[in-house]
VOFI-484668 format. One record per residue: residue in one letter; x, y, z of N, C-alpha, C in turn. Coordinates in steps of 0.05 Angstrom, whole numbers, plus 5000, padded with zeros to 4 digits. Layout:
N
aXYZXYZXYZ...
END
This chain:
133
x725976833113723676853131724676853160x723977023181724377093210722876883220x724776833240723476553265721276773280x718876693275716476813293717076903326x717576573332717976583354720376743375x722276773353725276833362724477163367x721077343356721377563362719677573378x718077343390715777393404716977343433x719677263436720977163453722877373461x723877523442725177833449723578003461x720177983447718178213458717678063492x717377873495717577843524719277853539x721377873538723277863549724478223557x722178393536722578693536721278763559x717878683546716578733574716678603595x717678393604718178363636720978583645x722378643626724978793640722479103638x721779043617719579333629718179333657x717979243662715379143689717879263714x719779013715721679053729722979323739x722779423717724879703718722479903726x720379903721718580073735718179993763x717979723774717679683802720179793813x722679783805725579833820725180203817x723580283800723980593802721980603810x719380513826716680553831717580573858x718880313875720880353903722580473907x724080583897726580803900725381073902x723981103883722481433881720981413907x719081163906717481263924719281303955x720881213961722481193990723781473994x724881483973726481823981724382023994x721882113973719582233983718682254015x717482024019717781924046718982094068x721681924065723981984085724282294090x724382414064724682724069721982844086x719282714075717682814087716582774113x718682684131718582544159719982734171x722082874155724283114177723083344172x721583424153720283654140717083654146x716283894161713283904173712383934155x713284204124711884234109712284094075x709884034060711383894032711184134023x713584054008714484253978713684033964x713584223925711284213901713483953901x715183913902717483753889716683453905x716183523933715683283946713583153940x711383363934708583213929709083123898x710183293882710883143849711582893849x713882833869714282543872712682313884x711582433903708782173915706982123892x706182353872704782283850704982123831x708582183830709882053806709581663819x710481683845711181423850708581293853x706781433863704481313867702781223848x704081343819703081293791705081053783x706281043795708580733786707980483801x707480623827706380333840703680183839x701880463818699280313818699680143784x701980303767702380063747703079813752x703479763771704579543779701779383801x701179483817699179413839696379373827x695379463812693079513794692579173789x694279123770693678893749693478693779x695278663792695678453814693178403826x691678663836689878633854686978653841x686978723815684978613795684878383782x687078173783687277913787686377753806x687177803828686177703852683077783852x681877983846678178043852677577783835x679277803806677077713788677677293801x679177263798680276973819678077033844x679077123862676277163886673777043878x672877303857669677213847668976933836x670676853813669576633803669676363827x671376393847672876243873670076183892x668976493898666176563914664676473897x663476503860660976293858661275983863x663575863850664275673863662675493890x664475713902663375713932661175583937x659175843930656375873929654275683918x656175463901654875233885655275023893x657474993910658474743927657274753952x657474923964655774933986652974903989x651774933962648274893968647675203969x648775433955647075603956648075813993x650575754005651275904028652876144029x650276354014651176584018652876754033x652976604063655376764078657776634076x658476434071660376214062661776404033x660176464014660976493994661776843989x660676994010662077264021663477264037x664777064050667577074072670077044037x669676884019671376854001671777143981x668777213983669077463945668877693966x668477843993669278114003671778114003x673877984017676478054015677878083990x677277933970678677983948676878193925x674778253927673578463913674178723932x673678733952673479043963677579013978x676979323978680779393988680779613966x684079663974685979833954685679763930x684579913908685779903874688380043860x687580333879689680533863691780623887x694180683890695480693912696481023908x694781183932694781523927697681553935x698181833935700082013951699681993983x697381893990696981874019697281624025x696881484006698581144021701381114023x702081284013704781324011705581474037x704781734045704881844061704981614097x702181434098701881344114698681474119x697881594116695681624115693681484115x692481404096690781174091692080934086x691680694100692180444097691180294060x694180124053692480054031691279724035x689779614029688279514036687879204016x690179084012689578873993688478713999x687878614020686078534026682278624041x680878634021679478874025678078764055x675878994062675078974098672079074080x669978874085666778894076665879134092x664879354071663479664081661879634107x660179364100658979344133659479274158x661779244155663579054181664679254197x665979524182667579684195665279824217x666479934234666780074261664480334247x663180374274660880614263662780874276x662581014269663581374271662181324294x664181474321662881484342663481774354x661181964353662482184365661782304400x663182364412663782414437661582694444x659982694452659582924464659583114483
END
């Protein structure tokens, strides 16, 4: 009879070196990309293949993190909201930052483009479009 544990203890020990080895190739890929595309005005298919590729490694990794943190946030904010007596703005300074932000990290966060945002910024707070006439 096999020690249970002695394989449930191999299988973890797989997936954290799994985890690992995708973050160390999630940062390496994604940096080369980058760099080239700082000396170079125009992307080639090859450059953008790689912001995709990396940007698909960093959100395996970034995803779970920052959908931990919402779901922590929320239960944190009702909390909140029950200790305080019902103080709805009290209890949205705690659950906007950690529900709203970055989920998925594009080719353009990568780029510099769009900021990612783990800490999220409440839709109504931001700055109104102001155009010049």
């Amino acid at each position: 009879m096999k020690d249970k544990t002695g394989v449930l203890g191999q299988m973890m020990k797989r997936a954290i070196s799994l985890v690992l080895c995708v973050a160390f190739i999630g940062v390496t890929a994604v940096g080369m990309p980058t760099v080239s595309m700082a000396a170079d005005e125009e992307t080639s298919q090859g450059n953008e293949a790689m912001l995709g590729f990396g940007s698909g490694l960093l959100t395996l990794v970034y995803l779970p993190l920052k959908t931990a943190y919402a779901i922590v946030g929320t239960v944190v904010s009702g909390l909140t909201y029950a200790v305080t007596g019902g103080d709805l703005d009290t209890a949205k300074t705690v659950f906007e930052p950690s529900v709203y932000g970055t989920y998925v990290i594009t080719p353009d966060n990568l780029k510099g483009n769009e900021p990612v945002r783990f800490f999220g910024v409440s839709p109504y707070e931001e700055e109104p479009l102001v155009i010049d006439k």
